[in-house]
KOLZATI-650206 format. One record per atom (N, C-alpha, C, CB): residue number from 1; residue in one letter; chain; atom name; y, x, z. Coordinates in pm, whole numbers, plus 50000, padded with zeros to 5 digits. Glycine has a CB too. Layout:
<atoms>
seq=NUM	type=A	mol=A	atom=CA	Y=Y	X=X	Z=Z
...
</atoms>
This chain:
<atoms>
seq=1	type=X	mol=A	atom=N	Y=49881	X=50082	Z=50000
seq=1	type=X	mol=A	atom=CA	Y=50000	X=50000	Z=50000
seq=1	type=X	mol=A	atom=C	Y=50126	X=50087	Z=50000
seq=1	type=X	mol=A	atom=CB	Y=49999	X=49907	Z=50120
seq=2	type=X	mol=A	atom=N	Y=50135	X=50231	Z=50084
seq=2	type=X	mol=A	atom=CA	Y=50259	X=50337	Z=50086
seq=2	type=X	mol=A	atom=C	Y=50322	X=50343	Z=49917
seq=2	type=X	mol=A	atom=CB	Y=50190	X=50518	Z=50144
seq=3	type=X	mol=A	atom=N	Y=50180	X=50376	Z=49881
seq=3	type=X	mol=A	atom=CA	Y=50197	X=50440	Z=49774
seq=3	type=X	mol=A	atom=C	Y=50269	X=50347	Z=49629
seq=3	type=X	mol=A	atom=CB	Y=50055	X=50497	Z=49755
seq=4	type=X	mol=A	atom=N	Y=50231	X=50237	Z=49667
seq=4	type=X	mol=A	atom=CA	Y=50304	X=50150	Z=49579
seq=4	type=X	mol=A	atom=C	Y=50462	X=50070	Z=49607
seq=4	type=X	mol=A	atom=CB	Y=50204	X=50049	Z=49561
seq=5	type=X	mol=A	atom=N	Y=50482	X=50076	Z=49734
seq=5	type=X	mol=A	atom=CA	Y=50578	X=50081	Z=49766
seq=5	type=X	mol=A	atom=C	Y=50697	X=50263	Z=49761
seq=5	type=X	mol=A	atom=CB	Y=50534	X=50010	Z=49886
seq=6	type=X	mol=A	atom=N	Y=50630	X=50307	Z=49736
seq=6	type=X	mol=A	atom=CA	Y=50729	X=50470	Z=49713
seq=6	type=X	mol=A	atom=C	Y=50710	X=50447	Z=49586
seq=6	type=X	mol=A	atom=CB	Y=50671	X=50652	Z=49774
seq=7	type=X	mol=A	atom=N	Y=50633	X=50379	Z=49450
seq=7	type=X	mol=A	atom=CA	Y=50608	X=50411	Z=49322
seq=7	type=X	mol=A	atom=C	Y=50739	X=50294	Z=49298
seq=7	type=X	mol=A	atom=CB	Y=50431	X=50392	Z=49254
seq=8	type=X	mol=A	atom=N	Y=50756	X=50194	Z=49359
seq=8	type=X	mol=A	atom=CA	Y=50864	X=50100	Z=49324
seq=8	type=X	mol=A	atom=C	Y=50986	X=50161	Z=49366
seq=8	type=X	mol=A	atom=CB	Y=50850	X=49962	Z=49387
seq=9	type=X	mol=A	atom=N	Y=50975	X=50240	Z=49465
seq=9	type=X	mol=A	atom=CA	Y=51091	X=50322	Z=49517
seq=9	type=X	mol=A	atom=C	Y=51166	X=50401	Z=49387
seq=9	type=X	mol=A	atom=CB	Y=51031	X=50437	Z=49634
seq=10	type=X	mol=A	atom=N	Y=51037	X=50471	Z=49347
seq=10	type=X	mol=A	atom=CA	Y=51066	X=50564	Z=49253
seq=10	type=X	mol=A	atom=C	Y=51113	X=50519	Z=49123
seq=10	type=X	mol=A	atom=CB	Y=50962	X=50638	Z=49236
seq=11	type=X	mol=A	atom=N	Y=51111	X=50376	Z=49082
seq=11	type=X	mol=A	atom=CA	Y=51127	X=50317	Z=48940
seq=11	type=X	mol=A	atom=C	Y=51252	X=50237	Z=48982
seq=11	type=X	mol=A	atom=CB	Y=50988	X=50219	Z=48874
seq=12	type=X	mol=A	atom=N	Y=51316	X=50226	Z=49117
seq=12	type=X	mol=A	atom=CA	Y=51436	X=50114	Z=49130
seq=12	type=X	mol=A	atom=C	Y=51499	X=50273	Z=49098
seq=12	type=X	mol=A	atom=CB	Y=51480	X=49991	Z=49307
seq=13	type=X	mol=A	atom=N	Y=51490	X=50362	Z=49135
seq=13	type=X	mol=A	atom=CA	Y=51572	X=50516	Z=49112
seq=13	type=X	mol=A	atom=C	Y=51600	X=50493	Z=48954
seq=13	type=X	mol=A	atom=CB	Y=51459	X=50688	Z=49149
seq=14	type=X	mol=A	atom=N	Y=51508	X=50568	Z=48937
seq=14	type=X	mol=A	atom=CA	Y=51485	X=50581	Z=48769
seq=14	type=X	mol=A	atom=C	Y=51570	X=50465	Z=48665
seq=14	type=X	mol=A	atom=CB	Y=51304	X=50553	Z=48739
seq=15	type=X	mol=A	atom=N	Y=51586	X=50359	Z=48712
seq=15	type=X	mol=A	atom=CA	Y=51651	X=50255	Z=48680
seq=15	type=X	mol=A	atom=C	Y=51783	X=50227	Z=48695
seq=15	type=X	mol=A	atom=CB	Y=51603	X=50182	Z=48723
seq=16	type=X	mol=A	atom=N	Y=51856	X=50263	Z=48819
seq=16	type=X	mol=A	atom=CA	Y=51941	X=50314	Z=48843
seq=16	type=X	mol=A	atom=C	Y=51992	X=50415	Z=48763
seq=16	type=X	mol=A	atom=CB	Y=51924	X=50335	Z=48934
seq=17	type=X	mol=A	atom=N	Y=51918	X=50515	Z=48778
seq=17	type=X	mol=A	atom=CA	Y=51989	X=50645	Z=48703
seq=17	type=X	mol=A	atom=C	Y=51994	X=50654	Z=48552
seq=17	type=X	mol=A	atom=CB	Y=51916	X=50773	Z=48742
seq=18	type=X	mol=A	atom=N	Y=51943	X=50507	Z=48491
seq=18	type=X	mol=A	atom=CA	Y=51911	X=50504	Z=48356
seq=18	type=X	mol=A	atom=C	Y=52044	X=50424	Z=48347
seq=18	type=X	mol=A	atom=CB	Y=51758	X=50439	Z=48301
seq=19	type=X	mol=A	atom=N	Y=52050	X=50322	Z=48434
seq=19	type=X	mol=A	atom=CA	Y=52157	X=50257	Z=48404
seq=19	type=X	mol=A	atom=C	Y=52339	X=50357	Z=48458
seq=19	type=X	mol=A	atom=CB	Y=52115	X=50099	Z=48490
seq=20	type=X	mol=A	atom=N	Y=52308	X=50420	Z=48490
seq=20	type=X	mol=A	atom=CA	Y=52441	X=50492	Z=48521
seq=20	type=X	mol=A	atom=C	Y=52437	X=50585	Z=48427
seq=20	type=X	mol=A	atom=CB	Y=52462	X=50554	Z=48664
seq=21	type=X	mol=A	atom=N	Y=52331	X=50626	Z=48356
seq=21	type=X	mol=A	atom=CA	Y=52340	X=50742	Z=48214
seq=21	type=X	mol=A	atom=C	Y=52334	X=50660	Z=48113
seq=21	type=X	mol=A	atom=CB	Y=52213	X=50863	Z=48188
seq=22	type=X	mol=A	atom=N	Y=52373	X=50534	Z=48073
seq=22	type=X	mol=A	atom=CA	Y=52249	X=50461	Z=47957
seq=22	type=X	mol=A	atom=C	Y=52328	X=50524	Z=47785
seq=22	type=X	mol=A	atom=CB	Y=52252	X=50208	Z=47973
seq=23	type=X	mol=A	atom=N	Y=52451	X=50604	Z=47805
seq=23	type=X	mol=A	atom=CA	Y=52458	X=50699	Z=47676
seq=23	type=X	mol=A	atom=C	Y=52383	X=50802	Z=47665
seq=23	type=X	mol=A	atom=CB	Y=52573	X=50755	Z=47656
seq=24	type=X	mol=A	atom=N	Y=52355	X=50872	Z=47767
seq=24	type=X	mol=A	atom=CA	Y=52281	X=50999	Z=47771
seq=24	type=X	mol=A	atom=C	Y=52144	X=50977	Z=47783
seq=24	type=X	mol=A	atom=CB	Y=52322	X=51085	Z=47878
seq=25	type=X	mol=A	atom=N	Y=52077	X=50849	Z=47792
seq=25	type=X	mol=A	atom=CA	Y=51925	X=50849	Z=47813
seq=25	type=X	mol=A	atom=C	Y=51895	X=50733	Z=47668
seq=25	type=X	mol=A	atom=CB	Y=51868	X=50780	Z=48006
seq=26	type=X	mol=A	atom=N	Y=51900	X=50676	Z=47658
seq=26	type=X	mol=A	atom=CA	Y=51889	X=50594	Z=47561
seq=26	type=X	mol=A	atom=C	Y=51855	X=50666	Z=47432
seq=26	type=X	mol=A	atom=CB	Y=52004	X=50520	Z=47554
seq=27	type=X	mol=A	atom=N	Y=51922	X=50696	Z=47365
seq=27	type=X	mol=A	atom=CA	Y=51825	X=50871	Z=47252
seq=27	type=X	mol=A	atom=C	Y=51704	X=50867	Z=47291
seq=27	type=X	mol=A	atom=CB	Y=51872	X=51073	Z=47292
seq=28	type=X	mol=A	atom=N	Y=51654	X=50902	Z=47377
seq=28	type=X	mol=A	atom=CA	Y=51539	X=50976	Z=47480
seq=28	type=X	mol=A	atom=C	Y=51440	X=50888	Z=47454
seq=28	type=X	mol=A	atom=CB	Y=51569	X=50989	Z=47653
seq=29	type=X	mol=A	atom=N	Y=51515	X=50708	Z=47542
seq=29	type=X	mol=A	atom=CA	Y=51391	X=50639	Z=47520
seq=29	type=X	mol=A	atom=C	Y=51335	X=50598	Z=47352
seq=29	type=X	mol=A	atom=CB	Y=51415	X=50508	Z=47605
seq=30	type=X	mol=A	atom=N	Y=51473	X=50565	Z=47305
seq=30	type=X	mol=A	atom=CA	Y=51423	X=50534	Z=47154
seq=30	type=X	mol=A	atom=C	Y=51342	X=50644	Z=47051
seq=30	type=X	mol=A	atom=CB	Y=51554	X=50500	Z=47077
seq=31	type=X	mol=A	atom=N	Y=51360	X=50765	Z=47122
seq=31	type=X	mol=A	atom=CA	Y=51229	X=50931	Z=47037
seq=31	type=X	mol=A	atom=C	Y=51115	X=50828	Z=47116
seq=31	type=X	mol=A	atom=CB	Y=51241	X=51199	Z=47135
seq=32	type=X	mol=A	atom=N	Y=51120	X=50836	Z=47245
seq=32	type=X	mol=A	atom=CA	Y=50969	X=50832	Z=47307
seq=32	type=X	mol=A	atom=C	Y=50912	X=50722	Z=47262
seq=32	type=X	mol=A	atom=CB	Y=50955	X=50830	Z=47462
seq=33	type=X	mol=A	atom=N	Y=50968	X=50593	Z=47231
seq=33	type=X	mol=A	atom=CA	Y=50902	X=50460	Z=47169
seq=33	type=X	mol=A	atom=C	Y=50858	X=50468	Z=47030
seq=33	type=X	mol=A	atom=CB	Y=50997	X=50342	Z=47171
seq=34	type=X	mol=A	atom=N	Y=50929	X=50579	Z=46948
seq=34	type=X	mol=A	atom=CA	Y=50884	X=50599	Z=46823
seq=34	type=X	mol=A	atom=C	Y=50768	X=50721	Z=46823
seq=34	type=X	mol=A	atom=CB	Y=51010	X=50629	Z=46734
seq=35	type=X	mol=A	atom=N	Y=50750	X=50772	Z=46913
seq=35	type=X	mol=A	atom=CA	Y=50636	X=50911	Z=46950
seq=35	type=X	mol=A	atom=C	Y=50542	X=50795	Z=46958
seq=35	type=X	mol=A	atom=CB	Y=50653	X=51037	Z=47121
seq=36	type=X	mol=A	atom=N	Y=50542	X=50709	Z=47067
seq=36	type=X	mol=A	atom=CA	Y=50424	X=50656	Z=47103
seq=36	type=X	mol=A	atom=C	Y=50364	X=50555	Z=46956
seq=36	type=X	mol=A	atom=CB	Y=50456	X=50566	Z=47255
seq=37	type=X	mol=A	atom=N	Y=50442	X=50499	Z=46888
seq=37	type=X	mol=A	atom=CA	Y=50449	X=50399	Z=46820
seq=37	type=X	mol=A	atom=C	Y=50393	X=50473	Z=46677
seq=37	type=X	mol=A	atom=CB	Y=50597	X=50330	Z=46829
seq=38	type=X	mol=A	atom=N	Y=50423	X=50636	Z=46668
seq=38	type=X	mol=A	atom=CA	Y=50331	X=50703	Z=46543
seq=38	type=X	mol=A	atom=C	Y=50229	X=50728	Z=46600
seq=38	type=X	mol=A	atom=CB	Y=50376	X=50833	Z=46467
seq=39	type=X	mol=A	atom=N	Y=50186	X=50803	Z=46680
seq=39	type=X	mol=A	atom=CA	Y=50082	X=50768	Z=46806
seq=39	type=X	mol=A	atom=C	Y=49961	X=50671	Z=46775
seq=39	type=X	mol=A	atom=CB	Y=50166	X=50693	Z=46928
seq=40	type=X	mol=A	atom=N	Y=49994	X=50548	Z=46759
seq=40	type=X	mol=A	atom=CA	Y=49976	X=50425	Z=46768
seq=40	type=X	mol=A	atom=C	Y=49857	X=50423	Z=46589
seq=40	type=X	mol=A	atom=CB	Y=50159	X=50332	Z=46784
seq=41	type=X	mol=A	atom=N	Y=50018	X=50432	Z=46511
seq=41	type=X	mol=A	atom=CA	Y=49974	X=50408	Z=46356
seq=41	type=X	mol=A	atom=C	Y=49879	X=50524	Z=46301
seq=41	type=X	mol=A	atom=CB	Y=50113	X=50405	Z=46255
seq=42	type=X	mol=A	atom=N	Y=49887	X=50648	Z=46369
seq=42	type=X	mol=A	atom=CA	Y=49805	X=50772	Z=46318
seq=42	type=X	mol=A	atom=C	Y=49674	X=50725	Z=46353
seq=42	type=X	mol=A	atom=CB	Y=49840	X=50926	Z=46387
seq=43	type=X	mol=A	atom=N	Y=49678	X=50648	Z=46471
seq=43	type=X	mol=A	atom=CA	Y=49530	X=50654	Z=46516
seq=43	type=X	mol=A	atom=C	Y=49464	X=50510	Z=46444
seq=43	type=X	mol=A	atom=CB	Y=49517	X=50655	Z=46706
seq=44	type=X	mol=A	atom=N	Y=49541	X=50451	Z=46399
seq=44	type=X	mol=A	atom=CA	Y=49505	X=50302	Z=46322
seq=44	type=X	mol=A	atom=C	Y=49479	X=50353	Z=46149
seq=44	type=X	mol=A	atom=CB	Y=49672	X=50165	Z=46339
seq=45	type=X	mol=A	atom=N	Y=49546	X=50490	Z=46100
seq=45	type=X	mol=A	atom=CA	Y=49522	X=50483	Z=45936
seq=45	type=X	mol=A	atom=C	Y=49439	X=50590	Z=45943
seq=45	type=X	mol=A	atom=CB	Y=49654	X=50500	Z=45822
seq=46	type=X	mol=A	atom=N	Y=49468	X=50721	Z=46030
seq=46	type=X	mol=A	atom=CA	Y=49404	X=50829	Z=45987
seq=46	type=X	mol=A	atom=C	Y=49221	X=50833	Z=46053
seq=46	type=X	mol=A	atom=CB	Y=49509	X=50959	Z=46041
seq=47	type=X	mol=A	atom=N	Y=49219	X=50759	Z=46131
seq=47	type=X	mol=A	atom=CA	Y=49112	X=50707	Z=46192
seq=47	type=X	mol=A	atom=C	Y=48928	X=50725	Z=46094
seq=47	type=X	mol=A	atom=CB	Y=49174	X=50539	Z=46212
seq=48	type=X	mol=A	atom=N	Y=48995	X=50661	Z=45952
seq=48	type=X	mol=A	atom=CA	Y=48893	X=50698	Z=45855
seq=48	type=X	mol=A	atom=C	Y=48873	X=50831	Z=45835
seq=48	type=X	mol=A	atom=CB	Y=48916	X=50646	Z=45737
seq=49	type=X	mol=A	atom=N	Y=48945	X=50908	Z=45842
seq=49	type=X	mol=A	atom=CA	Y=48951	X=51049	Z=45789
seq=49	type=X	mol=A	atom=C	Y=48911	X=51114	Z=45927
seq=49	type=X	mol=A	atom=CB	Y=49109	X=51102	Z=45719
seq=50	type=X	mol=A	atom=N	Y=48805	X=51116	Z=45988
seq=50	type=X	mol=A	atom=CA	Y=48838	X=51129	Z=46133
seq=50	type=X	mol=A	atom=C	Y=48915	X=51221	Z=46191
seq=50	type=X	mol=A	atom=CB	Y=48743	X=51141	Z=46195
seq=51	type=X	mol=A	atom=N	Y=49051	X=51181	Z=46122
seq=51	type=X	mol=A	atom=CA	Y=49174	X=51238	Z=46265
seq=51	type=X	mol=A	atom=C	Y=49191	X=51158	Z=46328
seq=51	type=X	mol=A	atom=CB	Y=49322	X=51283	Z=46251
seq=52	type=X	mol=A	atom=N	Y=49181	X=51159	Z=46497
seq=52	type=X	mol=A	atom=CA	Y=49197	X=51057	Z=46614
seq=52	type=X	mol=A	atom=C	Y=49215	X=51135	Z=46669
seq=52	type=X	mol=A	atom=CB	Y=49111	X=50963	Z=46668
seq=53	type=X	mol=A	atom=N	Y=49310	X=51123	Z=46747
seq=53	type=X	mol=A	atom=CA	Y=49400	X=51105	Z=46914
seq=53	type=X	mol=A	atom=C	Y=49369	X=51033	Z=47021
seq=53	type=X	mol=A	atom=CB	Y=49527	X=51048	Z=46909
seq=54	type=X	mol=A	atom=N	Y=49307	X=51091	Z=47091
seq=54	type=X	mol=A	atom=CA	Y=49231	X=51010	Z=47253
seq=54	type=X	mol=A	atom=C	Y=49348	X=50931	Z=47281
seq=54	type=X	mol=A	atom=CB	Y=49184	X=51129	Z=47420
seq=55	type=X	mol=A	atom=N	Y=49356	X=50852	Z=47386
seq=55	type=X	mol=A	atom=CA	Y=49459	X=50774	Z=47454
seq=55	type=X	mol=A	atom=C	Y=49437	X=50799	Z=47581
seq=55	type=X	mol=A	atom=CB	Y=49461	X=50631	Z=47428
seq=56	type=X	mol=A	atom=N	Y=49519	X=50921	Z=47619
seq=56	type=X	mol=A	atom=CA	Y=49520	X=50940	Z=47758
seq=56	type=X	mol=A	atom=C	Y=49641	X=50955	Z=47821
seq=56	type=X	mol=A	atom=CB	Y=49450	X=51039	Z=47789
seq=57	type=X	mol=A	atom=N	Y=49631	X=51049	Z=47935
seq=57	type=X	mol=A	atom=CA	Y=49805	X=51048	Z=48011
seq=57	type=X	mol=A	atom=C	Y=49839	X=51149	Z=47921
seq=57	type=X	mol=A	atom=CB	Y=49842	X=51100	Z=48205
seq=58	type=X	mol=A	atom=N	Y=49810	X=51232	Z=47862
seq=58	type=X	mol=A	atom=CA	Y=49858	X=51369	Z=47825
seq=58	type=X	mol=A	atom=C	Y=49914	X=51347	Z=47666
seq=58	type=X	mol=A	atom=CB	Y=49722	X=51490	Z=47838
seq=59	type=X	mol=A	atom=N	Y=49828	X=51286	Z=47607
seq=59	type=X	mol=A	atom=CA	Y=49847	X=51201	Z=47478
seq=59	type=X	mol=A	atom=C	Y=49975	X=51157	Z=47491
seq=59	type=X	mol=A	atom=CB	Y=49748	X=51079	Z=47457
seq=60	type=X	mol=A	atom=N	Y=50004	X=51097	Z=47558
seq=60	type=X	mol=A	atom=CA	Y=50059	X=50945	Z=47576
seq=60	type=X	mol=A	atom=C	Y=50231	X=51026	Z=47611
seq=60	type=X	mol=A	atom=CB	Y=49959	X=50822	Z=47745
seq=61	type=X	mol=A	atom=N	Y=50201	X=51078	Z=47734
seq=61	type=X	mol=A	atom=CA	Y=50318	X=51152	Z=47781
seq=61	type=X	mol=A	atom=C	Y=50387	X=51247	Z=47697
seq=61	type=X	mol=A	atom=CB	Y=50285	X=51218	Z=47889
seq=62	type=X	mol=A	atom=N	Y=50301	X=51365	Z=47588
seq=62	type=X	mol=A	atom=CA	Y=50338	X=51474	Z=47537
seq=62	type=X	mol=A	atom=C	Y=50390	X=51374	Z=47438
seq=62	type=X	mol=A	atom=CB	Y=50239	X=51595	Z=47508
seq=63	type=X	mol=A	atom=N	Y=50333	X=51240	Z=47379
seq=63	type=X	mol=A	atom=CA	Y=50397	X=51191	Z=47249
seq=63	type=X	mol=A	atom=C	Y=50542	X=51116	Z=47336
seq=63	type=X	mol=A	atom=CB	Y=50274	X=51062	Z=47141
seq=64	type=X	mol=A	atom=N	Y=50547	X=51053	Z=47387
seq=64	type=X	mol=A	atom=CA	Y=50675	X=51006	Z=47521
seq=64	type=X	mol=A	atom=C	Y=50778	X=51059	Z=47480
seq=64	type=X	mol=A	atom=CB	Y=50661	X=51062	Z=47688
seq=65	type=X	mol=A	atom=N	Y=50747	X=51249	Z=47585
seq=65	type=X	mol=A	atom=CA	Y=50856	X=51341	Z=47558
seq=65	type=X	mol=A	atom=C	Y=50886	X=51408	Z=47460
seq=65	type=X	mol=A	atom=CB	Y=50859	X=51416	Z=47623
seq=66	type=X	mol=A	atom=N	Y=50772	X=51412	Z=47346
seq=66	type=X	mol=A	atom=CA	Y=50839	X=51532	Z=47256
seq=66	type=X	mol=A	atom=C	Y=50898	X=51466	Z=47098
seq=66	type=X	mol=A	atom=CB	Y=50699	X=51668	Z=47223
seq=67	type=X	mol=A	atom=N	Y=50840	X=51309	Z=47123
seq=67	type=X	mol=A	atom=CA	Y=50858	X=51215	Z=46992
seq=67	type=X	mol=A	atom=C	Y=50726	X=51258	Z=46906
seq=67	type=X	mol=A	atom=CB	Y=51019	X=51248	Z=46895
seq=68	type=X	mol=A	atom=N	Y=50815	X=51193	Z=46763
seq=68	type=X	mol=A	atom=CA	Y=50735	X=51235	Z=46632
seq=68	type=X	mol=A	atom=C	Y=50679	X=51376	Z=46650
seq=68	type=X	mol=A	atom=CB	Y=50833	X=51234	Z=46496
seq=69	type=X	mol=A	atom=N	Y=50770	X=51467	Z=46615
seq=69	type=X	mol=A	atom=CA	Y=50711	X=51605	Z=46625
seq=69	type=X	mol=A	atom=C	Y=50625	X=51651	Z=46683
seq=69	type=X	mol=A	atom=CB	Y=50768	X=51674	Z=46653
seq=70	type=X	mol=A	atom=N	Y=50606	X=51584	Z=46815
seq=70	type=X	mol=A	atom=CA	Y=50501	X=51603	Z=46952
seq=70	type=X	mol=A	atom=C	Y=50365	X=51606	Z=46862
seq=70	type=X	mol=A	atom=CB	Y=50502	X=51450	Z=47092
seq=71	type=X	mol=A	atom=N	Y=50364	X=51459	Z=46805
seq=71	type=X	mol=A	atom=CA	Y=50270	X=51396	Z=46778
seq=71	type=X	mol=A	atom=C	Y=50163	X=51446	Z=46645
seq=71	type=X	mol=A	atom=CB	Y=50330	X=51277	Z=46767
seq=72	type=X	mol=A	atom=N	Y=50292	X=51495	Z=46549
seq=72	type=X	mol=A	atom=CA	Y=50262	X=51578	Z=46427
seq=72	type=X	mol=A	atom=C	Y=50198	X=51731	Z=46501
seq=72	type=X	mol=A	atom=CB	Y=50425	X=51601	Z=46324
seq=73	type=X	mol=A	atom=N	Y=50242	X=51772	Z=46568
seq=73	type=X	mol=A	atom=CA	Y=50168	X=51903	Z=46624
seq=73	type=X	mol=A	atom=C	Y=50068	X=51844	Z=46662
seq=73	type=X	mol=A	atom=CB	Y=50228	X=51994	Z=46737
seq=74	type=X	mol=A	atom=N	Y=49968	X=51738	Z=46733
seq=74	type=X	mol=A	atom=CA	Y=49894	X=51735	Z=46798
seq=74	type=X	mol=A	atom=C	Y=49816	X=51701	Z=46700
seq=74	type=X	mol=A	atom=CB	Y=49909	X=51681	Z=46901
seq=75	type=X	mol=A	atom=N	Y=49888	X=51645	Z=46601
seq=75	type=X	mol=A	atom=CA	Y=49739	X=51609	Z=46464
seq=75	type=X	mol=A	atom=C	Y=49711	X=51724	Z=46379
seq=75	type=X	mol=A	atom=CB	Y=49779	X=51474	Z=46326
seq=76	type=X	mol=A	atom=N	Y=49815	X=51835	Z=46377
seq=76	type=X	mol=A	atom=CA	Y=49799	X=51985	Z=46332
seq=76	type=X	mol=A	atom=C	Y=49711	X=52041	Z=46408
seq=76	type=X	mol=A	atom=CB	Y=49917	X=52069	Z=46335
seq=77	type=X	mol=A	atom=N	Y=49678	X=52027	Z=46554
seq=77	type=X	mol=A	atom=CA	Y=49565	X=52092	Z=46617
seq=77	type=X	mol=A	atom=C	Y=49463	X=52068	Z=46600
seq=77	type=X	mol=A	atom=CB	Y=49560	X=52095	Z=46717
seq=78	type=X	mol=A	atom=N	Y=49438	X=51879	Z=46625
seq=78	type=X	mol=A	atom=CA	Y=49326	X=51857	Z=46600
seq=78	type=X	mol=A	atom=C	Y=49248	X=51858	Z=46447
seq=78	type=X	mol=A	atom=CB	Y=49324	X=51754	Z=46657
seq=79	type=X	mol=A	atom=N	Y=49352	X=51911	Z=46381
seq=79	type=X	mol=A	atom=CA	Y=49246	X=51937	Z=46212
seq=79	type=X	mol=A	atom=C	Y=49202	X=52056	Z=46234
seq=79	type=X	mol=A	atom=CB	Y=49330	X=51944	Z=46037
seq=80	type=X	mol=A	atom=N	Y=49287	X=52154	Z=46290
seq=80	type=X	mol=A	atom=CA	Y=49234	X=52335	Z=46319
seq=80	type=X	mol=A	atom=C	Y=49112	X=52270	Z=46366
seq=80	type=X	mol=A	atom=CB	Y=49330	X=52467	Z=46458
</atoms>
């Protein structure tokens, strides 16, 4: 129960601080929704060809923070 009460703690923050930056963060979220969202379509077309991308935290997060590009490197690895 702590723990979900400090995780709501931690997202009324985050929310806050999104809304007191929302020029300076907003960029950020709209890369990370389009990371996740090629993410998404790579693993829906390239799927035949078997290039696939697990769906995990690391997946998920590295496509989040780094966007498209994240995502394009990670399908460059997994063909090596």
């Amino acid at each position: 129960m702590m723990k979900y009460i400090f995780a709501l703690l931690i997202f009324i923050i985050f929310i806050y601080i999104a809304i007191r930056l929302k020029k300076y963060i907003v960029p950020y979220i709209i890369s990370g929704i389009l990371g996740i969202s090629v993410l998404f379509l790579i693993n829906q077309f390239l799927h035949i060809n078997n290039i696939y991308l697990p769906y995990n935290i690391f997946t998920i997060a590295l496509s989040f923070i780094g966007g498209i590009p994240a995502v394009i490197t990670m399908i460059i690895l997994q063909i090596i």
